[in-house]
Structure formats: C-alpha cells, structure tokens
C-alpha positions in Angstrom: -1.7 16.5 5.0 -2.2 18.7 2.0 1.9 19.5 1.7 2.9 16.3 2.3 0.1 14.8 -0.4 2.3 17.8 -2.6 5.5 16.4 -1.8 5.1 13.2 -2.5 3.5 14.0 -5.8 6.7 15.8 -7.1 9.3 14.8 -5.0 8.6 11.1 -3.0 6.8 9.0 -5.7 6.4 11.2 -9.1 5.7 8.0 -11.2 4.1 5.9 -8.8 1.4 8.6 -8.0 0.7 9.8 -11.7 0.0 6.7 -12.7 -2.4 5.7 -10.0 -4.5 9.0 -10.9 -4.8 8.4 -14.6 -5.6 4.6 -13.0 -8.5 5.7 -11.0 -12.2 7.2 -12.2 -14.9 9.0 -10.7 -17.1 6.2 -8.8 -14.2 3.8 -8.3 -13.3 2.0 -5.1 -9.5 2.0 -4.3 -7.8 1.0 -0.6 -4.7 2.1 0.7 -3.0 0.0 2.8 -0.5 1.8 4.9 -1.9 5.1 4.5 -0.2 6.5 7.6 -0.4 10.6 7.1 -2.5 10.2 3.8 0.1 11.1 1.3 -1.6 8.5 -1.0 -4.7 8.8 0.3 -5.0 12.1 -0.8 -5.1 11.4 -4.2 -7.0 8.9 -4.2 -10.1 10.8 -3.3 -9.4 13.5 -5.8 -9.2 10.4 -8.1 -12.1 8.3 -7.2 -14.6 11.8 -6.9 -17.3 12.3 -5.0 -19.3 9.0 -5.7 -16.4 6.6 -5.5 -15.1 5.6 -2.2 -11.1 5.1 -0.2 -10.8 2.9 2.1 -7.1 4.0 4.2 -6.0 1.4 6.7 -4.0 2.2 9.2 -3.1 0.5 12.0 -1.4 3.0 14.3 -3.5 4.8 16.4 -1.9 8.5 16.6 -1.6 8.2 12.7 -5.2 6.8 12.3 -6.4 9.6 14.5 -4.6 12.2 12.6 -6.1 10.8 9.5 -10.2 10.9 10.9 -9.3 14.7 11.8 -8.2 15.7 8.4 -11.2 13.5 7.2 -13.5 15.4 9.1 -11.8 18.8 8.8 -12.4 19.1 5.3 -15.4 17.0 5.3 -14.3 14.2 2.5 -17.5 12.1 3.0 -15.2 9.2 0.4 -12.8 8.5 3.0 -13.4 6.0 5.7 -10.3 5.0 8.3 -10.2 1.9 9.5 -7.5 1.4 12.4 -6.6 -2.5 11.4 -3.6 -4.2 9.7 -3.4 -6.1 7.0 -2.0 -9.8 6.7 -3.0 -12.9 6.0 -5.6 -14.0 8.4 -7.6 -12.2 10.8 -6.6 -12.3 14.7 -3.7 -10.0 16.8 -0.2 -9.5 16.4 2.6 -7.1 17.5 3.4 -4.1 15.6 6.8 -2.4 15.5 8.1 1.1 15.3 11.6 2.6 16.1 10.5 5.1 18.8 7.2 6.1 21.0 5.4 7.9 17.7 3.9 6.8 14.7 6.3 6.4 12.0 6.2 5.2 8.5 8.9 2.7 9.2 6.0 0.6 11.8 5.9 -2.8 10.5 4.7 -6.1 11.5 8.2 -7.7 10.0 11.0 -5.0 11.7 13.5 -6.2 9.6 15.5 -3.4 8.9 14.1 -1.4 12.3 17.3 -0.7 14.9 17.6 -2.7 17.8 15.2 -2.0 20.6 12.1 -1.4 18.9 8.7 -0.4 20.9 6.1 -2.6 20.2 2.7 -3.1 21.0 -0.8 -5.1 20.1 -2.8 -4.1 17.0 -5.7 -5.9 15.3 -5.2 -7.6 11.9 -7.4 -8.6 9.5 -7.3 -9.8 5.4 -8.4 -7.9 2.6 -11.0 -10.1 1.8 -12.9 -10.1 5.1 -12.8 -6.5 5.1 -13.9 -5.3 2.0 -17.1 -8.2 2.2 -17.6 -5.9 5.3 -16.7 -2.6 4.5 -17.8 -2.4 0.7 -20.3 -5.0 -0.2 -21.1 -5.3 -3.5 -18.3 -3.0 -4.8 -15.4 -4.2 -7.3 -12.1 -2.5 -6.4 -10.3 -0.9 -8.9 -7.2 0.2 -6.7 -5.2 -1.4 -4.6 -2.2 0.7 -3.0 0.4 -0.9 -0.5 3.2 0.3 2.1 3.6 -2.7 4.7 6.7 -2.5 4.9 8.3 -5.8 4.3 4.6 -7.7 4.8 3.4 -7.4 1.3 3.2 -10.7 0.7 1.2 -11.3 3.6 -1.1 -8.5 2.6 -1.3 -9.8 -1.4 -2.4 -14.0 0.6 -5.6 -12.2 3.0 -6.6 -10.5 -0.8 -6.7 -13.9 -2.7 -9.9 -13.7 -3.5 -9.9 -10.1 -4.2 -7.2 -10.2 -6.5 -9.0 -13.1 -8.4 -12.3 -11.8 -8.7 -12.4 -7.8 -8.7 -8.6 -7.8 -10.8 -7.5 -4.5 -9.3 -4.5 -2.6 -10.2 -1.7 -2.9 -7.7 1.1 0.4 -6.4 2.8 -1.6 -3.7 6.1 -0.4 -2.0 8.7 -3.1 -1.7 12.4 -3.8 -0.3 14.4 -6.2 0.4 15.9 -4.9 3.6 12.2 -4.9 4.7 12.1 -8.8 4.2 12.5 -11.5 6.5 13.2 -15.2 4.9 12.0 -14.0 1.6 12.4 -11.9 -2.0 11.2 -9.1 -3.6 10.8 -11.7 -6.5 8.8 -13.2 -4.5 6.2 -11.5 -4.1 6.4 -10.6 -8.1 6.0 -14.9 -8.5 3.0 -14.4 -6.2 1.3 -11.7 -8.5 2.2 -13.7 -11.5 0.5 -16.7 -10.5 -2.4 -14.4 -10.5 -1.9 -13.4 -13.8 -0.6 -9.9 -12.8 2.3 -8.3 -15.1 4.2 -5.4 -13.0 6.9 -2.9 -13.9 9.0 -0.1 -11.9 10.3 3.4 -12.9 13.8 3.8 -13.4 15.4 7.1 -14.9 11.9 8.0 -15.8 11.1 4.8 -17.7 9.0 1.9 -17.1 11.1 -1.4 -16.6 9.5 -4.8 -16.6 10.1 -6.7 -13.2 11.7 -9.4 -14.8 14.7 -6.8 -15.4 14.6 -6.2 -11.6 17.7 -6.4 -9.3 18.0 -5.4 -5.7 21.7 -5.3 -6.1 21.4 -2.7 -9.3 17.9 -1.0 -7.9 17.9 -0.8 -4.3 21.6 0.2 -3.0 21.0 2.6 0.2 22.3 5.9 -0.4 22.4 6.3 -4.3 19.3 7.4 -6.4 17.6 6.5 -8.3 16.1 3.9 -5.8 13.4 1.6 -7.0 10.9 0.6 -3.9 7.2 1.3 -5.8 6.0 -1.1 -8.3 2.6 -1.5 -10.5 0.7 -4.4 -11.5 -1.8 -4.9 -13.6 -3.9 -7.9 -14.5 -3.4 -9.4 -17.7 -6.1 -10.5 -20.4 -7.9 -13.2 -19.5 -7.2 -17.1 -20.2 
C-alpha cells in the first residue's frame, strides 16, 4: 500500500494529491469514495492526523479486505472501511469488472469495460445516509471520488452534504467512463451548488470552463486530464 500511496504521489496524480494534503488539517473528516488499494487513502490519514477521521468506501470485497488488513497492520485507528458503493439511493445493483479480481476499472456504469465483463451484486448506498450513520455530528471537509463514470450519481446521494458541510471535491472523471451523459455535466451539477472547479494541465491550474475532452482526454497522449477540484464558493 505504502509504494503505491508513493507512486501515485509523484507519478499517478502529482497535483491532484498535493493539493488535497495542503486541503486537509489535523481533526478533519474526509471520505474517499473508490479507495480500492488506498492510494488516496493513504494520505488522507497522514492529512487528517490522529484526531480526524477517513472514511474509504469500497465496494469490492478482495480490495475492501486488503484495505482492513493494512488498516489493522499498522494499526491506523482513523481509518474505517466500509464495503458499500456509492450512488444515488440506497438498495442493490450489479457491479462490473473486466476479469475475476478486483480492479480499479470496477464500475457500476462499464462503459468503457471490454465485452464480457464479470459481474456480481454489491450493496449501495448515498453519501448522506452514510455519513448521518457513520459520522454523526461531524462536518466533512474532504470529499475524494474514483467511480468511474458514476460521479454524478455519487455528487445526487451527497445533496445534502454538499449543501450543508461545503466540502472540497478531488473527483476522477472521463468521458469514455460515461453512459448518456458529459463530463460538463457533472461540472453544471457542482455549479448549481455553488462549487467552482479547475484541472491541472502542463502543471497549471485551468478553470473547467476551459475544459475539452477532445483537447484533454485523447487516449494515448499525455498530458491526460481525468482529476478535478472543487471548491465551494462564498456564500450568497
């Protein structure tokens, strides 16, 4: 866990994870949704310190099994697993993933999965209900997101979340991850919330009205903007 927490530090997501650390404070609450191997996860509790908390959702079992075992291993008493995905309403669904083992390409959507994908059952919940469960009382400062292609979904269940506790948002998005739907918009969705996001490209930071998945997201060529921030804006 520890060398991939590295790797994605300086190679997978140099912007996205420096600015979530300088984003995150000793006591905070943050949730990473997604959190698969705990490359994220990782920094979070280094972020958040001993008297803040990470909640890492993660709805395949193998990978959420992995992650209670490093957990316990090194005895990080801020991380709690929960084994459920994300969307936006609480019941079952079918999860998807391009062979028998975990993989971070498992998604609810399978959009850009190859044919033939195994599936199976997993539990889903929102935001809302969870954290009203899970952290009572607490305001979120964090919220990190890799649902590859469900974003939106996720962003609906956190509605009143996003409203009341006005976290800061790293989410992953693509559009060959989408089904019937934009990575704009999922940017209108934040918006309406009064969130302003950017992305990194070439090292800077771009505002997301500047974004183009023809310009920003061709397969095979880097750079390759998939990670994007959002914070709320002042008050009306």
């Amino acid at each position: 866990m520890i060398h991939r927490a590295w790797r994605y530090r300086q190679r997978v997501d140099q912007n996205g994870i420096r600015w979530m650390s300088s984003a995150l404070h000793s006591g905070d609450l943050s949730v990473d949704v997604g959190a698969y191997k705990g490359g994220y996860t990782y920094w979070m509790r280094r972020g958040v310190g001993g008297e803040g908390r990470v909640l890492a959702f993660e709805p395949q079992p193998e990978a959420a099994s992995m992650l209670r075992r490093y957990v316990a291993a090194f005895a990080w008493q801020n991380v709690s697993v929960v084994e459920v995905a994300l969307s936006s309403a609480p019941g079952e669904t079918t999860l998807l993933r391009p062979g028998e083992g975990p993989s971070p390409a498992a998604s609810l959507v399978g959009a850009s999965l190859p044919p033939g994908p195994r599936s199976f059952p997993v539990t889903v919940d929102t935001l809302d209900r969870c954290l009203a469960a899970l952290a009572p009382g607490s305001r979120l400062r964090l919220l990190k997101c890799d649902a590859e292609g469900h974003e939106l979904d996720v962003f609906l269940g956190a509605r009143d979340t996003l409203r009341e506790h006005r976290p800061v948002i790293l989410f992953e998005c693509e559009a060959r991850h989408l089904l019937g739907g934009t990575v704009e918009d999922v940017f209108a969705h934040l918006a309406g919330l009064g969130y302003r996001g950017r992305f990194f490209w070439h090292g800077e930071s771009v505002d997301v009205a500047r974004f183009d998945a023809r310009v920003h997201q061709v397969e095979g060529r880097r750079p390759y903007a998939n990670n994007f921030v959002f914070v709320p804006g002042p008050p009306d």
